[in-house]
C-alpha positions in Angstrom: -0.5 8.2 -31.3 -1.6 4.0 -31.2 -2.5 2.8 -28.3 0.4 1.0 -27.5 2.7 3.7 -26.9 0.0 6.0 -24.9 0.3 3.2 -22.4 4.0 2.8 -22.5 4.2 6.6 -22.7 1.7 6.5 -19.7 3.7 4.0 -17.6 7.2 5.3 -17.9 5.7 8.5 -16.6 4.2 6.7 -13.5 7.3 5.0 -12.9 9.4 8.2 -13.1 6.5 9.7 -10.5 6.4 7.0 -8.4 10.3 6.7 -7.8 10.3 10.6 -7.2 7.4 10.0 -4.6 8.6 7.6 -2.5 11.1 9.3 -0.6 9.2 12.4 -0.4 6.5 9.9 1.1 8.5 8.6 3.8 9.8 12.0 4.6 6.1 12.9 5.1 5.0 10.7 6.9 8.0 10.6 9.8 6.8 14.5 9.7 3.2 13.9 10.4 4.2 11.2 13.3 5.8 14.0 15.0 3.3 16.3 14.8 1.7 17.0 18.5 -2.1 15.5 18.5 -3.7 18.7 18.6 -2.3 20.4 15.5 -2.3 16.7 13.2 -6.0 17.0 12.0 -4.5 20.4 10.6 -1.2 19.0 8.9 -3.6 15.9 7.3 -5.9 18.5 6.2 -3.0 19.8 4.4 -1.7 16.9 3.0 -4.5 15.6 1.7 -5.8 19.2 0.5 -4.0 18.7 -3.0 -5.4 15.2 -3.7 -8.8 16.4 -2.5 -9.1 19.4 -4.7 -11.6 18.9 -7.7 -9.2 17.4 -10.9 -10.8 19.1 -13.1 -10.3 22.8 -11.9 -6.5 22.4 -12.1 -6.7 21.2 -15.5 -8.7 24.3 -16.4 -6.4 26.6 -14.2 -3.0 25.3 -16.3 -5.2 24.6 -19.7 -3.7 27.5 -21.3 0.0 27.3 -20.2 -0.1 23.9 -21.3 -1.2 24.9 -24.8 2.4 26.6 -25.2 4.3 23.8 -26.0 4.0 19.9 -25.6 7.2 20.0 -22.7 5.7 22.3 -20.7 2.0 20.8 -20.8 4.3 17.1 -20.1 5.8 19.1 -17.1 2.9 20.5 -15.6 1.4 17.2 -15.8 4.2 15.5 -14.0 4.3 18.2 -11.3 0.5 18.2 -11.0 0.3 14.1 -10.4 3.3 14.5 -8.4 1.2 16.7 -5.8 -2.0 14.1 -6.1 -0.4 11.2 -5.2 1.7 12.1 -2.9 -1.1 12.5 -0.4 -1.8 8.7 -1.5 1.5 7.5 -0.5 1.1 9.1 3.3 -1.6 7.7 3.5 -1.3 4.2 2.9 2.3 4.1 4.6 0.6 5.0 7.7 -2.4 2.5 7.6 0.5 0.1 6.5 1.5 -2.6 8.9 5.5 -1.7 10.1 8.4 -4.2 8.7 9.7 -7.1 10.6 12.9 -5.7 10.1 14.2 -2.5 11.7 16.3 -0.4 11.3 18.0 -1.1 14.0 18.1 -4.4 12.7 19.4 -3.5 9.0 22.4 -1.4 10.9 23.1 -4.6 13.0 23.1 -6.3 10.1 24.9 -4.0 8.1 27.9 -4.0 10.8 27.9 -8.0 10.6 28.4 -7.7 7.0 31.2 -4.9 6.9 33.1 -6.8 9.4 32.6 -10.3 7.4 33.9 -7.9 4.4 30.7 -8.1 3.0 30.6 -11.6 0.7 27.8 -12.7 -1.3 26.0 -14.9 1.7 26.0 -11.3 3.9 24.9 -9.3 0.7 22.2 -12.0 0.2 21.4 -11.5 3.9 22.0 -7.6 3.9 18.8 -7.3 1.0 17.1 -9.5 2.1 16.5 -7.9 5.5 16.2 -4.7 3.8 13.5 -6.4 1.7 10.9 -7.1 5.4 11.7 -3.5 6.4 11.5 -0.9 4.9 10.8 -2.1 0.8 8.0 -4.3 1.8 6.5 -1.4 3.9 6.7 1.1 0.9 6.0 -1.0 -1.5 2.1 -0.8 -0.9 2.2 2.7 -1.6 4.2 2.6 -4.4 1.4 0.2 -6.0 -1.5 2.7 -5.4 0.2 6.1 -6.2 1.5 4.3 -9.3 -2.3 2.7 -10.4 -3.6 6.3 -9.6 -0.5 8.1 -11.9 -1.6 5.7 -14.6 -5.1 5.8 -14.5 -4.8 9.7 -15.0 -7.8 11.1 -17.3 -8.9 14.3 -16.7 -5.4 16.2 -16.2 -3.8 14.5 -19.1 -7.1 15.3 -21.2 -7.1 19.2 -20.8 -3.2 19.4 -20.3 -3.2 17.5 -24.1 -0.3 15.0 -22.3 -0.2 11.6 -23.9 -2.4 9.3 -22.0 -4.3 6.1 -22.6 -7.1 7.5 -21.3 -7.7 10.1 -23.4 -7.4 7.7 -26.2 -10.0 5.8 -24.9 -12.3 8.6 -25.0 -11.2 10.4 -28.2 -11.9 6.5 -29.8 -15.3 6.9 -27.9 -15.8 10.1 -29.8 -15.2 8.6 -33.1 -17.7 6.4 -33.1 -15.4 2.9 -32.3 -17.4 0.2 -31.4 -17.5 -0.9 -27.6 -17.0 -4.2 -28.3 -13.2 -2.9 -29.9 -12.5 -0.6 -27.5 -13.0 -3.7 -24.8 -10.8 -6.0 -26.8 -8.0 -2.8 -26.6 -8.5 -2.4 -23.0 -5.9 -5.6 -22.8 -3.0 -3.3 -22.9 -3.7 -1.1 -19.8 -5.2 -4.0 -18.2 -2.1 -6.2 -18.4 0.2 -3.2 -17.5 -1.9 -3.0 -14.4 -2.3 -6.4 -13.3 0.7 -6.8 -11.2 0.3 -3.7 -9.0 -3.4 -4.6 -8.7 -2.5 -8.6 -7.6 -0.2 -7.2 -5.2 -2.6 -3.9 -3.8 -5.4 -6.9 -3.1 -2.7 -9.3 -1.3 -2.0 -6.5 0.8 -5.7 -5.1 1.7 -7.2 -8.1 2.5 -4.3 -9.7 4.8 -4.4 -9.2 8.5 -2.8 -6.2 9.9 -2.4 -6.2 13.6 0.4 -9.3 13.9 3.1 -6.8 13.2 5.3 -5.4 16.5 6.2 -1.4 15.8 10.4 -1.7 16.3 11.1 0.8 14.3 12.7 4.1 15.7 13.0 6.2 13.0 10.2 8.2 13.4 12.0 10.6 15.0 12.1 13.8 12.9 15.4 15.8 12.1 15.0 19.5 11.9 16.1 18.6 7.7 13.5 16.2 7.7 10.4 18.6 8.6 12.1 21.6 6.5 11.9 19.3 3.3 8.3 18.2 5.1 7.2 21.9 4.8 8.6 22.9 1.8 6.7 20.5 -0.1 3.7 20.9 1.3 3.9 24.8 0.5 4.5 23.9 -3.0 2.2 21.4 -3.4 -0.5 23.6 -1.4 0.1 26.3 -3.3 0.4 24.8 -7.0 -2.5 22.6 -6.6 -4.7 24.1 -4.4 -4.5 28.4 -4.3 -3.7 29.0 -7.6 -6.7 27.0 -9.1 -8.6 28.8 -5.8 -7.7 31.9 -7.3 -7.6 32.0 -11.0 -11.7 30.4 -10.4 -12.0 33.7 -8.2 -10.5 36.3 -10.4 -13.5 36.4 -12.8 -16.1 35.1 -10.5 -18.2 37.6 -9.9 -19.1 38.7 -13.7 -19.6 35.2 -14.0 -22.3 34.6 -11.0 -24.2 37.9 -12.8 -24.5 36.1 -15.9 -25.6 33.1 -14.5 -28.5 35.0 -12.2 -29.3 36.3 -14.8 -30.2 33.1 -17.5 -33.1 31.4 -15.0 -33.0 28.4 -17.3 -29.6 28.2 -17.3 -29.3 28.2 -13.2 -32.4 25.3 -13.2 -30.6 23.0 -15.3 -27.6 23.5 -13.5 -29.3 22.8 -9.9 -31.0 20.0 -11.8 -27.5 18.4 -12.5 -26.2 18.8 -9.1 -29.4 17.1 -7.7 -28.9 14.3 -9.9 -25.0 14.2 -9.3 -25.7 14.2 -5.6 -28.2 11.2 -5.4 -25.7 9.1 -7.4 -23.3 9.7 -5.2 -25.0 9.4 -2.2 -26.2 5.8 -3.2 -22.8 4.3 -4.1 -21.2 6.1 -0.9 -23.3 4.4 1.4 -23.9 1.6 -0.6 -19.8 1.3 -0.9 -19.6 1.9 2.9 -21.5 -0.7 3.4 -20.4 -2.9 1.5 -17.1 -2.4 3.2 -18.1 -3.1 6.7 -19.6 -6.6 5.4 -16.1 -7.0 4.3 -14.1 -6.3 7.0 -15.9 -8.3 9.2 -15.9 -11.2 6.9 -12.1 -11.0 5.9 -11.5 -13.6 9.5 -13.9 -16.1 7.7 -12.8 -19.4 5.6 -10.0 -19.4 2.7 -13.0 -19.2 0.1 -14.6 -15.9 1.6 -11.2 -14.2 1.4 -10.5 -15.1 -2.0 -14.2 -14.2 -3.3 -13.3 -10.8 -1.4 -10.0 -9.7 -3.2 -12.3 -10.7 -6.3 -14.6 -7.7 -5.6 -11.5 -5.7 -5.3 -10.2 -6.3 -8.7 -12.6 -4.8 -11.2 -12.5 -1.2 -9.0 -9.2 -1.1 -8.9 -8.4 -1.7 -12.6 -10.1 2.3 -12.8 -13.6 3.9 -13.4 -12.7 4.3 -17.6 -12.4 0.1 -17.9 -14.9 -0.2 -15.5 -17.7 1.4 -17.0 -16.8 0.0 -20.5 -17.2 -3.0 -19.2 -20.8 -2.3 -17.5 -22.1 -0.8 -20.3 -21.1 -4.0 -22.2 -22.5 -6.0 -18.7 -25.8 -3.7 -18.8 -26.3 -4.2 -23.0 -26.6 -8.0 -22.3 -30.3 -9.2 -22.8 -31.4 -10.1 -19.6 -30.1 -6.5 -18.2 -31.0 -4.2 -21.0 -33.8 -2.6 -19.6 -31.5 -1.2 -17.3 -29.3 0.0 -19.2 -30.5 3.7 -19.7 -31.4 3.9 -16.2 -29.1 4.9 -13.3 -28.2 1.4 -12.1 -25.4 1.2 -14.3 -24.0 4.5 -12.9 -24.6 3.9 -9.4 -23.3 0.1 -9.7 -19.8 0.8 -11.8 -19.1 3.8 -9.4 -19.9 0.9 -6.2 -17.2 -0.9 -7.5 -15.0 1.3 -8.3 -15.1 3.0 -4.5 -14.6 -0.6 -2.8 -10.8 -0.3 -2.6 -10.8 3.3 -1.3 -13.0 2.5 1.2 -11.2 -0.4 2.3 -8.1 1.9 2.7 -10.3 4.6 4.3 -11.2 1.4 6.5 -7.3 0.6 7.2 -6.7 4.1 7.9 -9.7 4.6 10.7 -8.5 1.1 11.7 -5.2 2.4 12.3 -5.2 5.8 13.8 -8.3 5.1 15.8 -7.6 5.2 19.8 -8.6 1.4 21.1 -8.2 2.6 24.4 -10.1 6.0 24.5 -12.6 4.2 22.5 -12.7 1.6 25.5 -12.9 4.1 28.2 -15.6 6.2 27.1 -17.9 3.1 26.1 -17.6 1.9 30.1 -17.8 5.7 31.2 -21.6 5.2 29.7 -22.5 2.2 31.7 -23.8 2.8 34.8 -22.2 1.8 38.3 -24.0 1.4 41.3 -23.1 1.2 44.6 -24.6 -1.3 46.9 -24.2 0.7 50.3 -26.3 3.1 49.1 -29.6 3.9 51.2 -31.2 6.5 50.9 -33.5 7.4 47.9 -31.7 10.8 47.8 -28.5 9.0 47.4 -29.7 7.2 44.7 -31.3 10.3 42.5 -27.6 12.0 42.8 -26.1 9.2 41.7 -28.6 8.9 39.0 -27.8 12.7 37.7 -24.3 12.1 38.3 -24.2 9.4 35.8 -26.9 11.3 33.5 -24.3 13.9 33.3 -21.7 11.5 33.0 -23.7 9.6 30.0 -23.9 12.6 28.1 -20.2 13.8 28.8 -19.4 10.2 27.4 -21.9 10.2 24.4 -20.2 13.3 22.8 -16.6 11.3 23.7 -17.9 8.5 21.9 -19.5 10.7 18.6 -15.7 12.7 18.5 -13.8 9.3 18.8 -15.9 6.8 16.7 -19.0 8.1 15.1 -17.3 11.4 13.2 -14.9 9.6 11.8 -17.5 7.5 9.8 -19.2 10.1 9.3 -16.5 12.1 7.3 -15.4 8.8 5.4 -19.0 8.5 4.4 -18.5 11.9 2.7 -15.5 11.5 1.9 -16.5 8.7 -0.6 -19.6 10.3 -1.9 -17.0 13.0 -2.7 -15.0 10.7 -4.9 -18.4 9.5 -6.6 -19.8 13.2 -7.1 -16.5 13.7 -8.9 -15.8 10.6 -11.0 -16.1 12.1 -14.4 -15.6 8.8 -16.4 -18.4 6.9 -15.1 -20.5 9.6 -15.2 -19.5 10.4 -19.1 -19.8 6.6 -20.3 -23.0 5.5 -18.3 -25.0 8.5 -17.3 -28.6 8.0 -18.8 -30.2 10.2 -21.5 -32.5 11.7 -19.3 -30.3 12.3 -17.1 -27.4 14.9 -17.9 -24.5 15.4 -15.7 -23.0 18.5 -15.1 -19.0 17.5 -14.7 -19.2 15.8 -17.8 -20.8 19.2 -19.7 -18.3 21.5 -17.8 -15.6 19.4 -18.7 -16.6 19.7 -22.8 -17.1 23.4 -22.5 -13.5 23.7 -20.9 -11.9 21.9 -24.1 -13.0 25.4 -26.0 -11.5 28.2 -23.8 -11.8 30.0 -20.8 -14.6 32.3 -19.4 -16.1 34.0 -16.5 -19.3 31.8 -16.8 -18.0 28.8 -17.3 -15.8 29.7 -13.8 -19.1 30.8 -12.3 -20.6 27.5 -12.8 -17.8 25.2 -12.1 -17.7 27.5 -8.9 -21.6 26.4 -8.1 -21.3 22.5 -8.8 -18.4 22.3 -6.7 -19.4 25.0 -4.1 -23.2 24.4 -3.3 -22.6 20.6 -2.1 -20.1 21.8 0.1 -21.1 25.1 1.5 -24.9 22.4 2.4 -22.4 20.2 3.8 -20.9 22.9 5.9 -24.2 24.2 6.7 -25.2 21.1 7.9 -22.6 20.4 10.1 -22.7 23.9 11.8 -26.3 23.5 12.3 -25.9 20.0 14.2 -23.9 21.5 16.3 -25.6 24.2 17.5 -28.4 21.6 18.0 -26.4 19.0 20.3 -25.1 22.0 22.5 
């Protein structure tokens, strides 16, 4: 298949996605407004659950179906994106700014039309405030589900779907010269520059000038049963059956492995090196991003050099690191081109716009007022009636007590939050598997990229058992981490 038609193949699929996404999106998200403050951590762990699980274990789970026949491998594809960007969608509606239409507003409107018997002046009127509720609203999340549905790679690659991504790398491969494969990159480019204009318009414009009217975020008893039955489906198809099938040969697997000590060395070696690159572009990205935000009230010129750094990481890690490896073979940067600073720079760039939605989304579910309250429960009041230095040491350990009481407020409410949107970025870096197969030095070997060649040629219980420990050992240290801090602060 050219080039051509991978992308065209590539974008009616997204569309198709994207228009079955979008009301499943809104039904979502009116179903995780309801959901009472104690259990919604829970649900949003659920939600997001699909688009968090590693890529590349669910196209190794549904490799072998896939291999049946073309449809099925293009269905399970389809199904399998449908349950990653779904998550997307939720996401962004809710750190999305609410129309200046209602729907209260659009049924007013609607009535004024039927009785005016609905001419081409109320039509005109009718869309158009349809247009500033609820299509402007959605159509940010339309524009990132549909840039991440299109800049699929590693589900098309093992599920053998048509994708423009895998031709990229199958040219790669080959032997085609970077230079050509640069000058091809004008036809996914092109196809995304309209979603990517519009995704930048809408990160970098204010967001708190909006008034929430609407009242539809009351949920029917149909609305949470659809809610529920997708997430079952999605939770189950994209989360416990990879979960499993990884489990069922594990443990033959993980004796193998013991067994080979050079084996197990070079792969703790690879998860050492994958960790430090992902630590330096999460924090690097997070910073990056605060810089931003604060800067985004600045002059015209700052704003428009801002969206700028937005546009090369959200045009996807495959163009991007064919473009820094052409950056990096310039003369004045080629002696650091087989270094890390390629990889660590291409997969900066490529994090900024998550991590300005990550910002949007702290930004918008973040309680101003709690925030507010604890911050003036750690400064200290003193009254001026009192007398007696006894009076004074009580009130001292009163407000000691209260301090600490207000510290831990503060870490729950502000600090952990940043915190797990630090990781949650180095996450994304440990598991971008483009950037790591296009710019990852010679001296440095990465694991994802050698797991994902060995699971082009089959199945097996070691190859499980070591997808198992790159995955598993960052996050069972993570976990570890965490339970140890908090046995320290209590």
């Amino acid at each position: 298949m050219s080039l051509g038609s991978a992308c065209w193949w590539t974008l009616i699929r997204t569309g198709v996605l994207c228009l079955c996404a979008g009301p499943i999106c809104v039904c979502l998200e009116r179903w995780l407004r309801q959901v009472p403050d104690v259990w919604r951590p829970c649900a949003l762990g659920v939600l997001l659950a699909p688009f968090l699980f590693p890529e590349l274990l669910v196209g190794y789970t549904y490799r072998g179906p896939a291999l049946t026949s073309t449809d099925v491998a293009e269905w399970l594809c389809s199904g399998l994106l449908l349950f990653r960007i779904v998550p997307l969608g939720v996401v962004t509606l809710i750190a999305s700014p609410p129309g200046l239409a209602s729907a209260s507003a659009f049924h007013c409107r609607w009535l004024l039309a039927y009785s005016r018997g609905f001419s081409l002046i109320e039509l005109g009127r009718l869309l158009l405030c349809l247009w500033h509720g609820t299509i402007r609203r959605v159509l940010p999340a339309l524009g990132l589900m549909g840039l991440v549905a299109f800049q699929e790679f590693e589900l098309a690659a093992l599920l053998q779907t048509a994708s423009w991504t895998d031709w990229f790398i199958a040219a790669q491969r080959v032997g085609l010269d970077r230079n050509e494969m640069l000058a091809q990159s004008m036809w996914p480019v092109m196809m995304q520059l309209p979603l990517v204009v519009a995704i930048v318009n809408w990160s970098v414009r204010p967001h708190d000038f909006h008034v929430e009217t609407n009242p539809e975020t009351g949920s029917s008893r149909k609305n949470n049963s659809l809610a529920l039955t997708y997430l079952g489906l999605a939770l189950i198809g994209g989360c416990l059956i990879p979960a499993v099938f990884l489990a069922s040969n594990l443990l033959g697997g993980l004796r193998l492995m013991i067994g080979q000590r050079s084996q197990l060395l070079g792969l703790f070696q690879e998860i050492t090196i994958a960790v430090a690159v992902s630590l330096c572009a999460g924090l690097a990205t997070w910073s990056i991003t605060e810089r931003f935000l604060i800067s985004q009230r600045g002059s015209q010129l700052i704003r428009i050099s801002l969206q700028a750094m937005l546009v090369p990481g959200l045009a996807g890690s495959l163009l991007l690191s064919l473009a820094t490896a052409r950056l990096f073979q310039q003369t004045w940067l080629q002696p650091f081109y087989d270094t890390p600073i390629p990889w660590v720079v291409a997969v900066t760039v490529w994090l900024l716009p998550r991590a300005v939605l990550v910002r949007l989304w702290l930004e918008a579910t973040q309680p101003g007022e709690g925030l507010h309250l604890a911050k003036l429960l750690t400064t200290p009041v003193r009254s001026p009636d009192r007398a007696s230095t006894e009076t004074h040491r009580e009130g001292d350990d009163q407000f000691s007590k209260q301090s600490r009481l207000a510290g831990r407020l503060l870490f729950r409410l502000r600090d952990q939050p940043r915190l797990l949107a630090i990781g949650l970025l180095c996450y994304w870096a440990y598991l971008d598997l483009s950037t790591a197969y296009l710019l990852a030095p010679s001296g440095m070997p990465s694991g994802l990229v050698r797991l994902y060649n060995f699971m082009h040629f089959g199945r097996s219980a070691a190859l499980s058992a070591e997808a198992f420990a790159f995955f598993g050992v960052p996050l069972g240290i993570i976990c570890l981490t965490i339970v140890i801090l908090r046995i320290l602060r209590r």
